[in-house]
C-alpha positions in Angstrom: -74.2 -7.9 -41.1 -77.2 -10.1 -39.9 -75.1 -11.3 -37.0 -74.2 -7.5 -35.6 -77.8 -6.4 -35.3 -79.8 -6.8 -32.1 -82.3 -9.6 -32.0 -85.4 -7.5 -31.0 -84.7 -6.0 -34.2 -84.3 -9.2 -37.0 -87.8 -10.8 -34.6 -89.4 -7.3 -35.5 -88.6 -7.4 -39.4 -89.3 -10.9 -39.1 -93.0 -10.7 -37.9 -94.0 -7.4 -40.3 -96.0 -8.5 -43.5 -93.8 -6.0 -45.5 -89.8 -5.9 -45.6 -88.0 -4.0 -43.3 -84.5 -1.9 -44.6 -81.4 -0.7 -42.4 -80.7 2.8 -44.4 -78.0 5.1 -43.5 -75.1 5.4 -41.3 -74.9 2.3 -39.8 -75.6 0.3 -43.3 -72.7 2.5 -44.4 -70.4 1.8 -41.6 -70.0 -1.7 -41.8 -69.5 -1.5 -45.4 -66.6 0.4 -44.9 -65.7 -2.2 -42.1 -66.6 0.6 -38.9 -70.0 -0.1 -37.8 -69.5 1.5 -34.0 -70.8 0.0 -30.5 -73.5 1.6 -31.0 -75.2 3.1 -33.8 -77.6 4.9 -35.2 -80.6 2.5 -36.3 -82.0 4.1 -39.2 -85.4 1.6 -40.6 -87.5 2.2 -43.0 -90.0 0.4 -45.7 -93.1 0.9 -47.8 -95.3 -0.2 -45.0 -97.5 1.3 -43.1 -95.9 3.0 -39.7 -99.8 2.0 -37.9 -98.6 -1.7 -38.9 -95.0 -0.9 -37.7 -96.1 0.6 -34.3 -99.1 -2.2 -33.9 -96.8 -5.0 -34.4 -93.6 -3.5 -32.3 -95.9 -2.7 -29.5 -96.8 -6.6 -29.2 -93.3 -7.6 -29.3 -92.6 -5.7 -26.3 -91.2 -2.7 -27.7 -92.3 1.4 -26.8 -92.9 3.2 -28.8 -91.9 6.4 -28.2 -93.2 9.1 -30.9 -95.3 8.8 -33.9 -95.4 11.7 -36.6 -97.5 10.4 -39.4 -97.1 13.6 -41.7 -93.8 12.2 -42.5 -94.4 8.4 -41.4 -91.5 8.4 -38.5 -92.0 6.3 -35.9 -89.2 6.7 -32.8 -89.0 3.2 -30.9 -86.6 1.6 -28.7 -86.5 -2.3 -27.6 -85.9 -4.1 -24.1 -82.1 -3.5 -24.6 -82.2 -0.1 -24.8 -81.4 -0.1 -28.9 -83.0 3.1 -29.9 -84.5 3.0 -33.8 -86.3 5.7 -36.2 -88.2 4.0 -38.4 -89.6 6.2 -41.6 -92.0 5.4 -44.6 -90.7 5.2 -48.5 -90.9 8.8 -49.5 -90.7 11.5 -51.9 -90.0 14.9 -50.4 -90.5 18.5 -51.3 -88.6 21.2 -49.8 -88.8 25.0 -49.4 -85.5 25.8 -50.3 -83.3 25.9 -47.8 -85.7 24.4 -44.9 -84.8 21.3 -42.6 -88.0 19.9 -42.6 -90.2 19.1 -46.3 -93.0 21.3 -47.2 -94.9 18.4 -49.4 -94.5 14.5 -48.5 -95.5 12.0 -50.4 -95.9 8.2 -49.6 -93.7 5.8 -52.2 -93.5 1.9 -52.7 -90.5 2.9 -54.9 -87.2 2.1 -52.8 -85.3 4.3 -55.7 -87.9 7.5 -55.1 -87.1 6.9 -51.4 -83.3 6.9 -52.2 -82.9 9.9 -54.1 -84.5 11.8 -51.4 -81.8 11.5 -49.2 -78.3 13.2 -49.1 -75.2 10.9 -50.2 -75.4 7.6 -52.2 -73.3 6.2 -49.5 -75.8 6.7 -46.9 -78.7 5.6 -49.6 -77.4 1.4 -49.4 -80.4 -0.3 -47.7 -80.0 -4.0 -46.1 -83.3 -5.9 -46.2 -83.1 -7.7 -42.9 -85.5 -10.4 -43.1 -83.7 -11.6 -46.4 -80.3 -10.4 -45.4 -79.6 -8.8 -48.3 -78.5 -5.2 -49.5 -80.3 -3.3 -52.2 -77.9 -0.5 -53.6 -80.3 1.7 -55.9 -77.7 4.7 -57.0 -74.7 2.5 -56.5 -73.5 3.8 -52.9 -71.7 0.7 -52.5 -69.0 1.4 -55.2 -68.8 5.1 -53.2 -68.4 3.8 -49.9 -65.3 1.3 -51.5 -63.9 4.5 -53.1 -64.0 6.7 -50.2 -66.4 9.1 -52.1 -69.5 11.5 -50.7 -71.4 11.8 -53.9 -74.8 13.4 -54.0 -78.1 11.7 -54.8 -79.3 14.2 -57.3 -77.3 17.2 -58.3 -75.1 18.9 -55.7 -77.1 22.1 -56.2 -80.8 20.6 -55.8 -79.6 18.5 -52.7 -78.1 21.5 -50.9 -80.4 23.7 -52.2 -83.3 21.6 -50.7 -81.8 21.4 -47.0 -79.4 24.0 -45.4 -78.4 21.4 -42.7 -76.9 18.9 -45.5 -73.8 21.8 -45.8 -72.9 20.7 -42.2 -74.1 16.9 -42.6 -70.6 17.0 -45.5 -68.2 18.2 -43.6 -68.9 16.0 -40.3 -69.6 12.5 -42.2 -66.4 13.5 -44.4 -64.5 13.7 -40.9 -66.4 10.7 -39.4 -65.5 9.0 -42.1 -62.1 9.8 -43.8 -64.6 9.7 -47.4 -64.1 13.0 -49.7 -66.9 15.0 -51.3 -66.4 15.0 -54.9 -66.0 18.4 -57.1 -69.7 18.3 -58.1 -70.5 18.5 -54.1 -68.0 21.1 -52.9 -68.7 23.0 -55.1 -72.9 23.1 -54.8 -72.1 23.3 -51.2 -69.9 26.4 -52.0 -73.0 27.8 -53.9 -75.5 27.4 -51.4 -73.6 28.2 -48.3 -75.7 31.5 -47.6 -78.9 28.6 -46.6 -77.3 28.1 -43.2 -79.2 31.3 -42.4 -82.1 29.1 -41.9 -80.8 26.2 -40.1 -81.6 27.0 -36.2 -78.7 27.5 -33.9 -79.3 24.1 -32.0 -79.0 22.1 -35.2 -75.8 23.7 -35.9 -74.3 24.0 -32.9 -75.0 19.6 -32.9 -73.4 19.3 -36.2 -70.4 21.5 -35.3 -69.8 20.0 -31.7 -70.1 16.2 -33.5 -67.6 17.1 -36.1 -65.0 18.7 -33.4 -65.2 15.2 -31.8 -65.4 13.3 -35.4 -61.8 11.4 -34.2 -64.2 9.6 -31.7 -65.8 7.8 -34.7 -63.1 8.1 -37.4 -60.1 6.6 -34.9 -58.4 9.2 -36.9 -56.6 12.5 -34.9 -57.0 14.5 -38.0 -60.6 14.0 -38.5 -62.3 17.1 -37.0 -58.9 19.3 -38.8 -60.4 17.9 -42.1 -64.1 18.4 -41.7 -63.1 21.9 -40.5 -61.2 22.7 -43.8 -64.4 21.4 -45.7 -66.5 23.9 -44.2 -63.7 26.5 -44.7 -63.3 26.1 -48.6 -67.1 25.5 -48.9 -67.8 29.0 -47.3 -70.1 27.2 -44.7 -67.6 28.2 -41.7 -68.4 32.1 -43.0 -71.5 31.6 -42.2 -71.5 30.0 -38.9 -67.9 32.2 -37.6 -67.7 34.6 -39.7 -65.5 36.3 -36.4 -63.2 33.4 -36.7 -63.0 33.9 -40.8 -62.2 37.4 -40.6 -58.7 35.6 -39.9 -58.5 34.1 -43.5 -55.2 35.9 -45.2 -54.6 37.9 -41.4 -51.0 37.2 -41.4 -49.0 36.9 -37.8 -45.5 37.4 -36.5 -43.1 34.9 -39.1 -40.7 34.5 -35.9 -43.7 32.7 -34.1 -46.0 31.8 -36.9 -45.8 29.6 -39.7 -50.0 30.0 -40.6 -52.7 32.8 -40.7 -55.3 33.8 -37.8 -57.5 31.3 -39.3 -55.6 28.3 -39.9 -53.6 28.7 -37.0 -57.1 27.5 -34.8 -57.5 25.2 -37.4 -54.3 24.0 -36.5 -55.0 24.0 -32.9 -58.2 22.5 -33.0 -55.7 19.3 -34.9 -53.4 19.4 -32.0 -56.4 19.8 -28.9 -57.4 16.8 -27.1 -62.0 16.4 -26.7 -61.5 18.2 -23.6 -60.6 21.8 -25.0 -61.7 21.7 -29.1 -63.7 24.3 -28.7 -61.9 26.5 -26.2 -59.0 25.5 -29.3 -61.4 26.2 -32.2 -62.0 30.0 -30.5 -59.0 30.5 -28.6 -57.5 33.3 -31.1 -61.3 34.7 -32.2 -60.1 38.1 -30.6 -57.3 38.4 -33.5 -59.3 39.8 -36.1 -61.3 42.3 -34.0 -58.7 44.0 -32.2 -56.6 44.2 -35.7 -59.4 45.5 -37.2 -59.6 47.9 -34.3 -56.1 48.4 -33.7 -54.0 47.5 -36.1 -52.5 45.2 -33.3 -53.0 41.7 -31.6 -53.4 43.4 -28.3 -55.8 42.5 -25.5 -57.8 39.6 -28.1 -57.6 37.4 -25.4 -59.7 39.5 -23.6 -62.0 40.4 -26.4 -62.0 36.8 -27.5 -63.4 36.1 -24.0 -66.0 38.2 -25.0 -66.7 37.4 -28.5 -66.3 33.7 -27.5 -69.6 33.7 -24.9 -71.4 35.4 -27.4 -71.0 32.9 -30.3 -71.5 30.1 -28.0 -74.5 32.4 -26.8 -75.7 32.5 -31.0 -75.4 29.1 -31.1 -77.2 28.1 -28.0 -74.2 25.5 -26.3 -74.8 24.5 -22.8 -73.8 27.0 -20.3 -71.0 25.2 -18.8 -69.2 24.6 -22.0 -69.6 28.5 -22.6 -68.8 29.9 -19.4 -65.4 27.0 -19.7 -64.4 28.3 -22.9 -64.9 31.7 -22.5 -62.4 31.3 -19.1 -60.1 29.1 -21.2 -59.5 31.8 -24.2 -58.9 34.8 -21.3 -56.1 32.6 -20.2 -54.3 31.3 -23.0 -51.7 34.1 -23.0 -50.9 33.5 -19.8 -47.2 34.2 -19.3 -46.5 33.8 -23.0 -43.2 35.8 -22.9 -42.2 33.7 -19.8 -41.4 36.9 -17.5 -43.9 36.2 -15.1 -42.3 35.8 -11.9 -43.2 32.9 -9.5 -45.5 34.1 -7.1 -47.4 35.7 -10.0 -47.8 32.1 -11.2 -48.5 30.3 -8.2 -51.8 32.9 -7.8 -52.7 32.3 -11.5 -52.2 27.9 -10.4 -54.8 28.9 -8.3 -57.0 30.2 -9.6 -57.3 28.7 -12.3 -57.3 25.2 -10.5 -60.7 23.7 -11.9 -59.1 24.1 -15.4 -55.5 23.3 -15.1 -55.5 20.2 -17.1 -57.0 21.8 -19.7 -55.5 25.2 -19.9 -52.5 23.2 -20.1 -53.9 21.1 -23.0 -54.8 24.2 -24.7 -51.5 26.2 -24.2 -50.0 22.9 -25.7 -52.0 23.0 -29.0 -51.6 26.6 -29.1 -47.4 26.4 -29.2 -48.2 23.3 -31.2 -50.3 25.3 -34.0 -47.8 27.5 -34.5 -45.4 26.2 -36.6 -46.3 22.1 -35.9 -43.9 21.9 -32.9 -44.8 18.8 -31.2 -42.2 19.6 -28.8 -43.7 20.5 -24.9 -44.6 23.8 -24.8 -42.1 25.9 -22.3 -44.9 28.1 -20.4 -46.8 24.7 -19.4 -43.5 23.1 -18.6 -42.7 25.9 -16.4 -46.0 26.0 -14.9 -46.1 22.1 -14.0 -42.6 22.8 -12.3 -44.0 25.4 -10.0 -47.1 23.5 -9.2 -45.0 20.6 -8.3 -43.3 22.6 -6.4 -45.9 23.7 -4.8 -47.6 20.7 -3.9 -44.2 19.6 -2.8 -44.4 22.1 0.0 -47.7 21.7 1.1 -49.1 24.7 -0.7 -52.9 24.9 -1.0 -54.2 25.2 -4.1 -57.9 25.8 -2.8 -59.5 27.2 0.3 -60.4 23.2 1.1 -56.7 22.7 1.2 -55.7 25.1 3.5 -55.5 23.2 7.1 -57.5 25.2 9.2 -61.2 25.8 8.1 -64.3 27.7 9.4 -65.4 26.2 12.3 -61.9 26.6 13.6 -62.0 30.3 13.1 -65.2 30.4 14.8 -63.7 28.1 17.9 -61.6 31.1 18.1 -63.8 33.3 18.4 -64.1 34.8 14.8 -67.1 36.8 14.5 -69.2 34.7 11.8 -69.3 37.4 9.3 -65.6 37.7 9.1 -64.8 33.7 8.9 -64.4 33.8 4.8 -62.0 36.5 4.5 -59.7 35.6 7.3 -59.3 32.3 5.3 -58.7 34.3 2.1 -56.0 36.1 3.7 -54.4 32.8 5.3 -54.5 30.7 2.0 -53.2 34.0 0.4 -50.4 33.6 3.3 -49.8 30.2 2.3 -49.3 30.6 -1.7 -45.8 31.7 -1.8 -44.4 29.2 0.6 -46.2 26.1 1.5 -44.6 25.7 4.5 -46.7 28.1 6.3 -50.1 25.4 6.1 -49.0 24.4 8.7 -51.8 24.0 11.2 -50.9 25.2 14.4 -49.2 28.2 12.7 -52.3 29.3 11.0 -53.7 28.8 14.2 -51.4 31.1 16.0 -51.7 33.5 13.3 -56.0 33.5 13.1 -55.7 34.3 16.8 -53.5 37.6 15.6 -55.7 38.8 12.6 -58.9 38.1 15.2 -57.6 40.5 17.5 -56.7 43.0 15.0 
């Protein structure tokens, strides 16, 4: 492992008078033969973090925060390698809370282990010596696949809400299983998410709907989705989405309930549209609930979709994205729209196309694990191709005449944007009319009108 790490790094532990560990993830990932491009650089020792930030700031490192009521120092080097370094600790919690109430200062690596979450992220590899220490036997867990809690399942949980959602994602990063012991203290502790701040979950969640990035395994995100499913966790954090569990759907078009059918399509979505595929049905349960009925939850899942992203304070542009993208998954479902209908839709929903398509593909795919394409987006690509074929425009830029033609012509400057509305309207249904000089001849028309 010596030979992976950065040199800034093995100079650093090589000029402290106390050792200097690699804990965690990345110690854990190249165990398991995964360590990524690059990773997290979790450090720590029973030195002082004063000595730590004294002798790093010689070597030409910054040092970029210092928090010595827990010992964390946050550092990068000259290469941009970012670190956390922390001090051998025992921690107290209030149960539930993120951060420890008490904090205690340790020379004992085996105090500082069992304060952590997992045995396989509690290996530490002494880098001046080159060696690892294993104090609870995470090594043996890491060969077996295994996510094995450092104390009992129900004191680990039960000291840190965010450790429910810490499972599922390192259990989808890294293809390991929880054991019994820790699904099920999970299970019984699930109701501490209610103190875990939105922006923390909202990280966790978004990192395990990409956990394929990091696994190199399609299914990964799926998995770490069912873990917070059976744990009760994703009641907590959905509970709209849950109210699916048991909702049956159509057999004729359906093979899964409300629930795992987004499961399901959150498997079959590429990055681009997991969440859009994670919240695409989230309308279901309300409107049956309402109704007795499926109808119009695209619509209300629009709705309900903003305001969870709202809860969980996502960036605006994701929200406003996914919230557009559930409105239009049932687009032409029943494939009666008629052509022109869909050529307005192509439009405009132009800026999402690609992945409106992507999500209409999961969704057929979710259904009953069709991999086959999906016959709404293959007759939507047709008709686009058609149109771009012809010369339609798609958008107002495409349309070959633009303002300061219209003006030229004498349009009064006020009226310039909807005369171009009603030519690229013109030009939808046939692209032969872009045509410039006949969009020319026909401004001159709607002008004088």
């Amino acid at each position: 492992m010596i030979e992976l790490l950065p040199d800034p790094l093995k100079k650093l532990a090589r000029a402290l008078p106390f050792p200097l560990y690699l804990v965690g993830g990345s110690v854990r990932d190249f165990l398991r033969g995964a360590l990524q491009e690059k990773p997290d650089y979790d450090i720590c020792s029973y030195g002082d973090e004063s000595a730590l930030v004294e002798t790093a700031l010689s070597m030409g490192f910054t040092v970029k925060s210092v928090f010595r009521a827990t010992g964390t120092v946050k550092l990068a080097d000259a290469e941009k390698n970012e670190y956390e370094f922390t001090r051998f600790r025992s921690d107290k919690y209030v149960r539930g809370m993120h951060r420890p109430s008490e904090v205690c200062f340790t020379d004992d690596i085996s105090l500082d282990a069992v304060r952590r979450d997992f045995c396989a992220n509690a290996v530490y590899y002494d880098v001046k010596q080159a060696l690892f220490v294993d104090p609870l036997g995470g090594m043996v867990d890491i060969e077996r696949k295994i996510l094995r809690t450092v104390a009992p399942a129900k004191k680990v949980f039960g000291e840190d809400g965010l450790r429910l959602l810490r499972l599922a994602r390192i259990a989808a990063q890294t293809g390991f299983s929880p054991d019994e012991e820790c699904l099920a203290g999970a299970k019984e502790n699930a109701a501490l998410l209610c103190d875990v701040v939105p922006e923390r979950i909202y990280a966790e969640l978004n990192a395990l709907l990409h956990a394929d990035e990091k696994a190199g395994d399609p299914a990964a995100p799926y998995r770490g989705l069912c873990i917070l499913r059976d744990t009760k966790v994703l009641h907590r954090i959905l509970p709209e989405l849950t109210a699916g569990e048991g909702m049956a759907q159509r057999s004729d078009f359906h093979a899964y309930d409300v629930l795992e059918h987004s499961l399901r399509c959150v498997l079959y979505a590429p990055p681009s549209v997991r969440w859009a595929a994670l919240l695409h049905d989230i309308g279901k349960p309300f409107c049956f609930l309402r109704d007795g009925n499926f109808y119009l939850h695209d619509k209300e899942g629009m709705r309900i979709a903003r305001a969870v992203l709202t809860r969980l304070k996502a960036p605006t542009r994701l929200k406003e994205e996914t919230a557009a993208l559930v409105a239009m998954h049932m687009r032409d479902n029943t494939l009666a729209m008629r052509e022109i209908k869909v050529r307005r839709e192509l439009c405009a929903a132009h800026a999402l196309l690609d992945r409106l398509f992507a999500l209409l593909q999961a969704d057929y795919s979710a259904c009953k694990d069709d991999l086959s394409p999906a016959p709404v987006v293959e007759k939507w690509k047709r008709i686009l191709a058609r149109m771009k074929e012809e010369g339609a425009p798609l958008t107002l830029k495409e349309l070959n005449v633009n303002g300061s033609d219209l003006l030229a012509l004498g349009a009064p400057p006020e009226k310039t944007g909807k005369l171009l509305e009603t030519l690229f309207a013109e030009c939808i249904p046939d692209g032969k009319q872009n045509e410039r000089a006949r969009l020319l001849r026909r401004a001159r028309v709607l002008i004088e009108q």
